[in-house]
C-alpha positions in Angstrom: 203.1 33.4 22.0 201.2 30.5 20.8 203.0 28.0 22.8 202.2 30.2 26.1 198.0 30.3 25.0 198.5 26.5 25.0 199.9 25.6 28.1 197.8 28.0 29.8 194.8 26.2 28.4 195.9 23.0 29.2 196.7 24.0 32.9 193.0 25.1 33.0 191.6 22.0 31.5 193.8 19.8 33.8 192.6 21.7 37.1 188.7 21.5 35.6 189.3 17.7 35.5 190.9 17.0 38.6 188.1 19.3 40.4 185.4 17.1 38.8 187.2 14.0 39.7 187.5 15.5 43.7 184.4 13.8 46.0 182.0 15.8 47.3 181.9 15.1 50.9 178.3 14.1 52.2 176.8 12.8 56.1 178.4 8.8 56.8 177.2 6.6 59.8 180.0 4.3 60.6 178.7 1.1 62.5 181.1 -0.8 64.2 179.7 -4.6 65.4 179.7 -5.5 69.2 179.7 -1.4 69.7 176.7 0.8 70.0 175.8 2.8 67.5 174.8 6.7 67.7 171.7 7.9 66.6 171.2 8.9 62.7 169.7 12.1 62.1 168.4 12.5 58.7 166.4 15.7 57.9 163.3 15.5 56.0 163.6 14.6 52.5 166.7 14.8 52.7 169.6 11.1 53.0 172.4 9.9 54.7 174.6 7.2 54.4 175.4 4.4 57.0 178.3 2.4 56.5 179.2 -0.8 58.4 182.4 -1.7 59.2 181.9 -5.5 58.3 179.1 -7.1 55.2 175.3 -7.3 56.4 173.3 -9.6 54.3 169.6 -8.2 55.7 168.3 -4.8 56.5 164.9 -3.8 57.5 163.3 -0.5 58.6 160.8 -1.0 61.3 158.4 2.0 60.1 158.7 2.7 56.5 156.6 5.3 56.4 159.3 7.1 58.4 162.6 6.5 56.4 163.1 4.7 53.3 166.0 2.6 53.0 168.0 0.7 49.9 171.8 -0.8 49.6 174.5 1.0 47.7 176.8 -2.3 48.8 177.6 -4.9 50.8 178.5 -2.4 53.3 176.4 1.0 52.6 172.8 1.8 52.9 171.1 4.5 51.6 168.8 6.1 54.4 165.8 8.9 53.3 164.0 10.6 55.6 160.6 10.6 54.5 158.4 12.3 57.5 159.2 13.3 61.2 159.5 10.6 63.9 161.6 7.9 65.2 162.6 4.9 63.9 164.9 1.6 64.0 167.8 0.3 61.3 168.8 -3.5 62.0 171.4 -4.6 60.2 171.8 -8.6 60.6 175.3 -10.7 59.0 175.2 -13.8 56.7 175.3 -15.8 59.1 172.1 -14.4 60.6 173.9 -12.3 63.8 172.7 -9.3 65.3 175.7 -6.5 63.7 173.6 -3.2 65.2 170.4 -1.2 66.1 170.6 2.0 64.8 167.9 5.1 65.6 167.1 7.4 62.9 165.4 10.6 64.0 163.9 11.9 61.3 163.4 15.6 61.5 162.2 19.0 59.3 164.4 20.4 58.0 165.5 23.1 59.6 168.9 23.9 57.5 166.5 25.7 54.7 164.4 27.2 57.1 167.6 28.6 58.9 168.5 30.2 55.8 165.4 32.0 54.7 165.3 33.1 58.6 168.3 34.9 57.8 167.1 36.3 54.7 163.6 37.5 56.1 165.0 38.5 59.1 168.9 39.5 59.1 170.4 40.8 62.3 167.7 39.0 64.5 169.0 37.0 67.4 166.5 33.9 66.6 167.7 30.0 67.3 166.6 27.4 66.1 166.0 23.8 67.1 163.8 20.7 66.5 161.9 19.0 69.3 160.6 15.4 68.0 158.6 16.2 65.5 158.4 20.3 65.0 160.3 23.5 65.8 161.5 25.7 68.4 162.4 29.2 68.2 164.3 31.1 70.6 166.3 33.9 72.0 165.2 37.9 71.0 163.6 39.9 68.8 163.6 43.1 68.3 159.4 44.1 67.7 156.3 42.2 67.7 155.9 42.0 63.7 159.6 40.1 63.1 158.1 37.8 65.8 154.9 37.3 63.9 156.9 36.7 60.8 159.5 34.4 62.2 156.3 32.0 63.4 154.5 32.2 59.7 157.9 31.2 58.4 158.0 28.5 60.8 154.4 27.2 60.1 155.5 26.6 56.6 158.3 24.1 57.6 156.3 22.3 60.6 152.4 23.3 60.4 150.9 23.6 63.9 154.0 22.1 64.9 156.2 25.3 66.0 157.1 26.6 69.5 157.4 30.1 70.7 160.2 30.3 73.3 161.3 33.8 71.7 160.7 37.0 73.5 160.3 40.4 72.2 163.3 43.5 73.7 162.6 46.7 73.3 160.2 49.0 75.7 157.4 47.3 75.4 154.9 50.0 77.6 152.9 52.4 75.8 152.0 55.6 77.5 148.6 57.5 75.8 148.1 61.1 75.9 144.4 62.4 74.8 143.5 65.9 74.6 139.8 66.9 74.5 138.9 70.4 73.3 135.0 71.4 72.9 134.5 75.1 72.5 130.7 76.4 72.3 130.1 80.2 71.3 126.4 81.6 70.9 125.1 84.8 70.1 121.5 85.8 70.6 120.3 89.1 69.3 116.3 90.4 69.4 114.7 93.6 68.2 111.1 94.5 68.9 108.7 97.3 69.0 104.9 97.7 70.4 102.6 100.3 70.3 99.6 101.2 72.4 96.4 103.2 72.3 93.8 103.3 74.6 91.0 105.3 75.3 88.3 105.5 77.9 85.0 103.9 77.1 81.6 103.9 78.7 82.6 102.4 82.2 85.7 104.4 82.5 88.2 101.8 81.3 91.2 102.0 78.9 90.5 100.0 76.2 94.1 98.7 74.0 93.7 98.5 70.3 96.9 97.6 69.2 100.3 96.1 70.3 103.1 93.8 69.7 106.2 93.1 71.5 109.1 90.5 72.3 108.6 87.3 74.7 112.2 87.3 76.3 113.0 89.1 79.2 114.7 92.1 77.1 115.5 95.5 77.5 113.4 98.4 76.8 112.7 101.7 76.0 108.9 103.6 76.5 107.6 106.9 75.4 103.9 107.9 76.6 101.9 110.3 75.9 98.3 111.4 75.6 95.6 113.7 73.6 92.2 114.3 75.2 90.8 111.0 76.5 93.5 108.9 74.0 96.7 107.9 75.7 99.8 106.1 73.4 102.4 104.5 74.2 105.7 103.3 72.4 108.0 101.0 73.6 111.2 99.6 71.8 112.6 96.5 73.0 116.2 95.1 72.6 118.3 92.0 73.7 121.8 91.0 72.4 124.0 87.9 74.4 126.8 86.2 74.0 128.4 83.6 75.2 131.5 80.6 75.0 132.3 77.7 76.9 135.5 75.9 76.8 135.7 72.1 77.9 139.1 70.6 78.3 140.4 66.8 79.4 143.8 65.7 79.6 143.5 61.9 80.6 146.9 59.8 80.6 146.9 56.1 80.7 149.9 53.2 80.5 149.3 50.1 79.5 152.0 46.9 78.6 151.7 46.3 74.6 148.9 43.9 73.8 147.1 44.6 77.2 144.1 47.0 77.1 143.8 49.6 79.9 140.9 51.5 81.3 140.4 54.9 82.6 137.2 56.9 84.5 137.7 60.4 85.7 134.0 61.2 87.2 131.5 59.1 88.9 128.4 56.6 88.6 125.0 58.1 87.9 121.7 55.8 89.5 118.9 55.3 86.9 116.3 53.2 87.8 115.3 50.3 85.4 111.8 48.8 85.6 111.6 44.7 85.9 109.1 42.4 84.6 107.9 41.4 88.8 106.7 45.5 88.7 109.9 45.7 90.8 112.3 48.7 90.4 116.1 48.4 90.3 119.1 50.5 90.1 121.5 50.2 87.8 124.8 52.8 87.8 125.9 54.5 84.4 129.0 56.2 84.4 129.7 59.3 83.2 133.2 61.5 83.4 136.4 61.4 81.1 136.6 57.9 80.0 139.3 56.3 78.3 139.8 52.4 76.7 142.8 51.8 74.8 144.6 48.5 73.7 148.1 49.6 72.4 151.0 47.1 70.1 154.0 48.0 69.3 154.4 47.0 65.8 157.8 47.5 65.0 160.7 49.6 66.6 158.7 52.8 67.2 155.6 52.0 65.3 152.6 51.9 67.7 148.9 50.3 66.5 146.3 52.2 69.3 142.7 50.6 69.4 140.9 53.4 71.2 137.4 54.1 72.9 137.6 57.1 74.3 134.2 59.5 75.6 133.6 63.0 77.5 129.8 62.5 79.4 128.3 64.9 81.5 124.5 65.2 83.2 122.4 67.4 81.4 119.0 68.2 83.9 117.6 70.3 81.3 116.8 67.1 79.1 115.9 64.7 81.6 112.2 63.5 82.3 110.1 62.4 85.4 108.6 58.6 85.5 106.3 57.5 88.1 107.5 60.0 90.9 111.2 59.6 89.5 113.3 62.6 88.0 115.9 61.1 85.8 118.3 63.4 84.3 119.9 62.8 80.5 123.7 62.6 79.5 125.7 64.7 77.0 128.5 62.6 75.5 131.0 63.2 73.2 132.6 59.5 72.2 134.6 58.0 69.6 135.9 54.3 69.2 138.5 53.6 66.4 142.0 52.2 65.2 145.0 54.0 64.2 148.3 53.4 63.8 151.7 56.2 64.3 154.9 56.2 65.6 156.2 57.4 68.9 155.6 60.9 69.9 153.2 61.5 67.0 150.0 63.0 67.4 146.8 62.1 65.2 143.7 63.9 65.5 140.8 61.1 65.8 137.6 63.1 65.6 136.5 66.0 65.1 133.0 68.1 64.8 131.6 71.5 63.7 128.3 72.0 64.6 126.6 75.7 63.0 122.9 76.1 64.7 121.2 79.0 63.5 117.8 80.3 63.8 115.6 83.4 62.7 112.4 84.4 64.0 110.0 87.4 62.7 107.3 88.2 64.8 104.3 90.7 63.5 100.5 91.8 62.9 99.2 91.4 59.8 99.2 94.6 57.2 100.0 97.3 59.9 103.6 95.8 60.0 104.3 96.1 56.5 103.9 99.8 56.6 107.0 101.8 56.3 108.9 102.7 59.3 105.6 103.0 61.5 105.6 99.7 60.6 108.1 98.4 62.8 107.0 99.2 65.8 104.4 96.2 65.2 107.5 93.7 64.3 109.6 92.0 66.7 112.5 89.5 64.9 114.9 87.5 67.1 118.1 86.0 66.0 119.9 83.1 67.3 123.5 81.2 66.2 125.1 78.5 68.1 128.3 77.2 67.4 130.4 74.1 68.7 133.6 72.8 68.0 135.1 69.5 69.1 138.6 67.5 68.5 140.0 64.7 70.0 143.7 64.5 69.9 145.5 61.6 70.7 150.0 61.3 71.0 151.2 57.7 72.3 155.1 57.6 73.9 156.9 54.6 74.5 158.0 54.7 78.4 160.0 53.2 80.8 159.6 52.8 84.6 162.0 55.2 86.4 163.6 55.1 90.5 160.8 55.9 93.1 162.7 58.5 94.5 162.2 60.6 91.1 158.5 60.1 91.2 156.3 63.8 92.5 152.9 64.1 93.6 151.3 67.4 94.1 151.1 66.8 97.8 154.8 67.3 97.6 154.3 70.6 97.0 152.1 71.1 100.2 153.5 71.9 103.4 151.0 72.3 106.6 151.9 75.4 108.7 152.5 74.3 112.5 150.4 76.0 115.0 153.0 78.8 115.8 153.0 79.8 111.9 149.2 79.5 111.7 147.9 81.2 114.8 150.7 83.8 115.6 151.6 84.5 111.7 148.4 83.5 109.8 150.3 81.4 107.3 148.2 78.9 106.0 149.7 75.3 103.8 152.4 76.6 101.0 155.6 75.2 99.6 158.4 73.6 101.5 161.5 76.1 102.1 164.1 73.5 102.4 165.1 70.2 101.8 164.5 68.1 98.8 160.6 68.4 98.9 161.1 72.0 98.7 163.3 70.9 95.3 160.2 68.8 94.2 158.2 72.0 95.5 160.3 73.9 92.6 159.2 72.0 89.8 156.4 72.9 87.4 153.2 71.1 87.7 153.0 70.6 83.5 156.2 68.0 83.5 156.3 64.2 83.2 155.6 62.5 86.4 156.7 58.4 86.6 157.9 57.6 83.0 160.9 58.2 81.1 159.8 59.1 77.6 162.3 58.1 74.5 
C-alpha cells in the first residue's frame, strides 16, 4: 500500500516538472534578409518578439515614443508597444548592411476590451476592430442602451477615439396613444321670498314699504290680496339647475425612436400684437388637441416618452376689447413631462379635481330674523362647480404593414348613382359587394396602419 502512495506521488511530481519545464508559446516575427518583411502588430502595452534569421549588430526605432525596443540576443529583439501609431524597426548586420525594414502598428488593445464586451454584453452581435489609432464597433444590437454601453466601454480603451458603425434591430417606431377626459358637473340651487304692502296715499298712488327677492331669472309663486285701501302681496321664488359636460380627445401620433413628432387637431386663432412704429400686426395662436412627443426605446420593450401634450379651446366670455378690437381668451388644459414604461402600458400623467363652491344669503335687516315670517324677507342662493381632468397616455411599438390592409372611413362610403338617388331616395351608405364592402364591415374602433406587438 505504501509502495502504491509513492509511485503515485512521484508520477504527479514528475508531470508538475515536465509542465513547468514546457514553453509557453508567445507572438515571433521571423525576418528573413533580402525578403520583405510583414508588418508587426503589437497591442498597447503589450510585446512581441522579432527574430532574425541571421545576427544584426544595430537596431533603432524611428519614433520611440511609439514602441520601445531592447535585444534578448544576437538574433531577438524585444518590441513594446507603448502608444498607438506607426512606426519603423531597421535592423542593420556587422558589416553595416541593410538586413530589413520592419513596420510596427502599434494598436489599443482590443483583446481586453473584447473580453469585457462579452461580459457586459453577452449574446450581442458586436465586432470589433482597430482603425490607426482607435476602435470600431460593428454589426447589431439589440436596444439603444447596450449601444450606449458598448460605446462608454469603448471610450475607456480609445477616449474620443471610437467609431459607431453599429446599428440598433428591433422595431424601432413608437406609436402614442393619449386619452383626454374632462368632465364638468354644476348644480345651482336659489330660494327666495318677498313681501309687499302698499297703500294709497294723498295723490292716489301705491306706495311699497317692504320687499326682497332673488336677482336670477327664477321661478315663482304669488299670492295677493287686499284689506280696505292696503293691498299685500307674497311671492316665493325658486331656481334649481344642473348641469355636466364631458370633453374627450383621442389623438394618435408615430414617430421613429429618438425623433420627436408633432400633432394639431384644431386651427390658428388671429390676435393682434401692437409694434413699437404704432403699427398693428397679426400673429396666429393655435388652439385644438395638441400633441409633442419625443419617444426612445430603451431596451427591448422599455419606452422613455418626453411629452407636451395640451387641450385649448376659445373662451368669448373672458375675452376683452382693445382699441376697436374684440379679442377672445383661451381655456387650456396642458401638461409637459417625462416618463418612462413598457409597451402597451398605460400611465396616467396628470390629473385635476377642481371643487368650486359658493353660498350667498341675501336679507333686510331685523325683519328677516323673525321666525318663519321671517323668511319671506331672505333670499340664499347656492352654487357648486365641479371638474375633473386626466390625461392618459399608452405607447405601442409598431410596425408598417401592406397598403392593401390600410382603411379609411371613406371606404365605408359609397355614393348612390342617380337611378338609386332620384327613383329610390337612397342617399351615400356602405358598399354591398366587393372587398370595400369587407373594409365597409369592419368597426371604426380598430387599429388602422400599424401592426402592434
Amino acid at each position: 500500500m505504501n509502495m502504491k502512495r509513492i509511485l503515485t506521488a512521484a508520477y504527479i511530481g514528475a508531470a508538475l516538472a515536465s509542465t513547468a519545464l514546457t514553453p509557453v508559446s508567445a507572438e515571433v516575427l521571423r525576418v528573413l534578409q533580402g525578403q520583405a518583411s510583414e508588418a508587426l502588430n503589437v497591442p498597447m502595452n503589450r510585446a512581441v518578439v522579432v527574430e532574425s534569421d541571421v545576427p544584426f549588430a544595430e537596431l533603432s526605432i524611428a519614433n520611440p515614443g511609439i514602441a520601445d525596443i531592447s535585444t534578448l540576443s544576437d538574433r531577438s529583439i524585444y518590441v513594446l508597444g507603448k502608444a498607438p501609431g506607426r512606426t519603423t524597426l531597421t535592423l542593420l548586420s556587422p558589416e553595416g548592411q541593410l538586413i530589413s525594414n520592419v513596420d510596427v502598428h502599434v494598436t489599443p488593445d482590443i483583446a481586453e476590451f473584447k473580453e469585457r464586451l462579452q461580459q457586459i454584453l453577452p449574446g450581442e452581435n458586436i465586432e470589433v476592430r482597430t482603425a490607426n489609432d482607435g476602435i470600431v464597433l460593428s454589426g447589431q444590437v439589440s436596444s439603444t442602451a447596450k449601444l450606449d454601453r458598448a460605446l462608454d466601454l469603448a471610450n475607456r480603451y480609445a477616449p474620443d477615439r471610437v467609431s459607431n458603425l453599429m446599428v440598433v434591430g428591433g422595431t424601432q417606431q413608437v406609436m402614442l396613444k393619449v386619452r383626454f377626459a374632462e368632465m364638468n358637473r354644476s348644480v345651482t340651487k336659489a330660494l327666495g321670498g318677498s313681501f309687499r304692502a302698499q297703500g294709497a296715499g294723498s295723490d292716489g298712488n301705491f306706495l311699497a314699504i317692504g320687499g326682497s327677492g332673488l336677482s336670477s331669472a327664477t321661478g315663482g309663486v304669488g299670492i295677493g290680496f287686499g284689506i280696505g285701501d292696503l293691498a299685500f302681496q307674497v311671492t316665493l321664488e325658486a331656481l334649481e339647475s344642473k348641469g355636466m359636460v364631458r370633453t374627450l380627445a383621442e389623438p394618435n401620433l408615430t414617430a421613429l425612436s429618438g425623433q420627436e413628432a408633432k400633432f394639431l387637431a384644431g386651427g390658428e386663432y388671429p390676435v393682434p400684437v401692437s409694434q413699437d412704429d404704432d403699427t398693428i400686426t397679426v400673429e396666429y395662436k393655435p388652439f385644438g388637441v395638441e400633441l409633442n412627443f419625443t419617444p426612445v426605446v430603451v431596451d427591448q420593450d422599455i419606452i422613455n416618452l418626453t411629452i407636451d401634450a395640451a387641450v385649448s379651446s376659445i373662451d368669448p366670455a373672458n375675452g376683452i376689447a382693445i382699441d376697436g378690437f374684440q379679442i377672445d381668451a383661451f381655456k387650456r388644459r396642458e401638461t409637459s413631462t417625462t416618463v418612462e414604461m413598457r409597451d402597451g402600458e398605460s400611465f396616467a400623467i396628470a390629473g385635476l379635481l377642481q371643487d368650486d363652491f359658493r353660498d350667498d344669503n341675501s336679507q333686510l335687516p331685523w325683519i328677516s330674523d323673525v321666525p318663519i315670517l321671517g323668511a319671506l324677507f331672505r333670499s340664499a342662493e347656492y352654487q357648486r362647480s365641479q371638474t375633473e381632468l386626466v390625461i392618459i397616455v399608452t405607447p405601442h411599438l409598431v410596425t408598417p404593414v401592406a397598403g392593401e390592409a390600410l382603411a379609411l372611413p371613406t371606404d365605408r362610403v359609397r355614393i348612390p348613382t342617380e337611378r338609386e338617388l332620384f327613383l329610390f331616395g337612397e342617399v351615400a351608405g356602405s358598399p354591398k359587394k366587393g372587398a370595400a364592402a369587407e373594409v365597409a364591415g369592419q368597426d371604426f374602433s380598430s387599429s388602422y396602419g400599424y401592426v402592434m406587438e
